[in-house]
C-alpha positions in Angstrom: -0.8 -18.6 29.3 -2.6 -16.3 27.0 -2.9 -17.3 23.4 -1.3 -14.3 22.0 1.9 -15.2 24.2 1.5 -18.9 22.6 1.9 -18.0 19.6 4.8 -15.1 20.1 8.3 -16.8 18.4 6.0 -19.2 15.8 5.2 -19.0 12.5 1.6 -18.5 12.8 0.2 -16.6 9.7 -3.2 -15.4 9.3 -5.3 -17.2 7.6 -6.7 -14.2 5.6 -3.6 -13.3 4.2 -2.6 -16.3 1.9 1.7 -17.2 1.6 1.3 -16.0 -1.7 0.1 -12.6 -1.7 2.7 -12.0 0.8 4.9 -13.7 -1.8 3.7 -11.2 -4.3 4.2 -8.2 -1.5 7.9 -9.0 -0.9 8.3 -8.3 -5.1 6.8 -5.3 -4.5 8.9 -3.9 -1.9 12.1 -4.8 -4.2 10.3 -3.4 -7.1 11.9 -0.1 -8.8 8.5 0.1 -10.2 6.4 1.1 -7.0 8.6 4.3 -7.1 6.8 5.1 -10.4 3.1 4.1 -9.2 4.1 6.5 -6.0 4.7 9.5 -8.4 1.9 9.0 -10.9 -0.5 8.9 -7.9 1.2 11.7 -6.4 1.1 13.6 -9.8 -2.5 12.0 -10.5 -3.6 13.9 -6.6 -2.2 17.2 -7.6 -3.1 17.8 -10.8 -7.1 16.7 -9.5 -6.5 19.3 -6.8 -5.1 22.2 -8.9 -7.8 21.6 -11.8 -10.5 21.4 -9.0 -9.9 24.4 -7.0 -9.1 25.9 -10.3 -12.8 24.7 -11.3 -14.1 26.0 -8.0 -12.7 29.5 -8.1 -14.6 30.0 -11.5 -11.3 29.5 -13.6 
């Protein structure tokens, strides 16, 4: 038996990712708020884009 196939059906976590930041992940998928990070950084993208081809073309 392979150990992958061991530890299929178990509990096994990685040890790099601590209960608690997945704790702290969970909060951010129910979180209204990571709708409003998504669009500033969206926003944040396009505006660097538009103002840097803008800068580019010799605006």
């Amino acid at each position: 038996m392979s150990p992958l196939s061991a530890m299929e059906g178990s509990d096994v976590m990685s040890p790099l990712i601590p209960k608690r930041s997945l704790l702290q992940l969970k909060l951010w998928d129910d979180s209204p708020l990571r709708h409003y990070v998504w669009g500033a950084l969206i926003l944040a993208v396009g505006a660097f884009t538009v103002f840097g081809m803008w800068f580019l073309l010799g605006g």
